[in-house]
N, C-alpha and C positions, 0 to 999 in steps of 0.2 A: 811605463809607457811615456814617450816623447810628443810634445805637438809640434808639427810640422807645418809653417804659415809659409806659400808656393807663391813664388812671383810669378809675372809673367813668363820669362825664358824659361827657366825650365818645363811648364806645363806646356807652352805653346810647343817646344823644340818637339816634345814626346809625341803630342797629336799630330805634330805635321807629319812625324816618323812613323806613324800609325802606331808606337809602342804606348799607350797608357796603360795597358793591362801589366805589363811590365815597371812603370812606374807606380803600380800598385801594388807588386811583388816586393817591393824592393823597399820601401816602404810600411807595408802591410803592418800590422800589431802597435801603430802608432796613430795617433788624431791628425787628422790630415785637415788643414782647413786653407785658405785663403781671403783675401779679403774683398769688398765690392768696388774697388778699384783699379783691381787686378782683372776681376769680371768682364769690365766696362773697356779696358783693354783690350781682353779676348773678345770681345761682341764686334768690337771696332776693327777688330782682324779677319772677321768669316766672310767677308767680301772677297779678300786676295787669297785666303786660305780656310776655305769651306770645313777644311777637318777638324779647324779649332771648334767646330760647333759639340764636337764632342767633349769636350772639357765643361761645357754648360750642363753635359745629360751626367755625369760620374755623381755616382752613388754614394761613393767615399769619400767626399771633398765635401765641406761644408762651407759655408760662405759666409764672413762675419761682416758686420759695417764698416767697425772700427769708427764710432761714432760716440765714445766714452771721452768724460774731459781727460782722462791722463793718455789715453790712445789719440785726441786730438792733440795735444798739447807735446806729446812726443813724436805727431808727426809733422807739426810747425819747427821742430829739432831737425827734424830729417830733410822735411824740405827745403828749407834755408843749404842743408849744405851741401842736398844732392842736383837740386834744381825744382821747378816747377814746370818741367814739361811732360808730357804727357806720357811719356815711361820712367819718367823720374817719381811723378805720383804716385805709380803701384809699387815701386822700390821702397817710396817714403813710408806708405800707409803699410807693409809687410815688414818694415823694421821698428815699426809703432809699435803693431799688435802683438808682434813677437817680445820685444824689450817689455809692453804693459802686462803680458800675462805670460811669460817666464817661457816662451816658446822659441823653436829653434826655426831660424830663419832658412828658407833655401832659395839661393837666388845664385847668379851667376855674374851678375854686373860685377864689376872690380871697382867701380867707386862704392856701390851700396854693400858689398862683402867686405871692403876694407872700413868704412863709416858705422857697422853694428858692430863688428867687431871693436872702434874705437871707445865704443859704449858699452863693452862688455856682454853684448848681444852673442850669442852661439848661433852659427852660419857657416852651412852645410851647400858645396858645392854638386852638380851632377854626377864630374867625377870623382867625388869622392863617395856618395851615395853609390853609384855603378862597385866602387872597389871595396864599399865595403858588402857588397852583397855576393862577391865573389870569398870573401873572406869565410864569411858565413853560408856559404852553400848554398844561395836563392840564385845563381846565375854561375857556371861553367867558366873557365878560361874562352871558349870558343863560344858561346851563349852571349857574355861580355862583349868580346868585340866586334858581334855580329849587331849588338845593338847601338854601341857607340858608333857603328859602319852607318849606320842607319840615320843617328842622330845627327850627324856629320853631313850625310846628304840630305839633310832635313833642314841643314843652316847653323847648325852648332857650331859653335865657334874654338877649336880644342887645341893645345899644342904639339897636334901632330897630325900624320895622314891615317887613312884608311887603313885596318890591321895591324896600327901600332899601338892599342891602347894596354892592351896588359903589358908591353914589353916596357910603356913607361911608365903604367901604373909601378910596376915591380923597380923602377931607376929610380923611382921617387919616392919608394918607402910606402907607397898607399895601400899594398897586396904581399 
């Protein structure tokens, strides 16, 4: 079993998409957790997007502080070199807790995916989670791109349009 520490983008994109029960398919038989900066994020967001408030009520997400001296001290790491604004903190503090207790990070940013990576942190994108659940039979060829269709008009930010997502998953080796 893997643990899985969720930034903000990904959990917010699923809720705006109304798909969480799907990112809990897709995921499911693993430790799902988050940290309290990623929280304080999503709470900061249910003004402009009410459906983040769902991500506060999930059963399956557990919520850490990340308030250890090797999880604070590895996220004065992170933040020096992702920044200190105020989506740069939940990236810092999710590449902390992940690097402090051997967890895999899932987040979407391209500076905080390429910076755990730098540090030998394992960091796991949406689309790659989406393709490997099609790999493994938790989601359909047409289930898949019904949901990245979704995550897409939801804000997701992908390299492609509407009902392309298998055709690139499969050009880029992910399915």
């Amino acid at each position: 079993m893997a643990v899985y520490v969720f930034d903000n983008a990904p959990l917010s994109c699923f809720a705006r998409a109304m798909r969480l029960p799907d990112l809990d398919r897709l995921t499911a038989g693993n430790e799902r957790v988050t940290t309290r900066a990623v929280i304080d994020e999503i709470q900061n967001g249910i003004a402009a997007f009410p459906e983040l408030q769902d991500v506060l009520e999930l059963t399956w997400l557990r919520v850490e502080a990340g308030d250890g001296l090797d999880e604070l001290r590895l996220f004065a790491k992170y933040a020096r070199r992702l920044g200190s604004d105020v989506h740069d903190i939940g990236e810092a503090s999710v590449l902390a807790w992940a690097e402090a207790n051997g967890a895999i990070a899932f987040t979407d940013d391209e500076a905080a995916v390429q910076a755990g990576r730098d540090e030998g942190v394992e960091v796991r994108r949406t689309l790659a989670v989406v393709a490997r659940g099609i790999k493994h039979g938790v989601l359909s060829d047409v289930e898949a791109d019904r949901l990245v269709d979704d995550l897409l008009r939801a804000g997701g930010r992908f390299p492609f349009s509407a009902g392309e997502f298998v055709r690139w998953a499969r050009e880029n080796g992910l399915v």
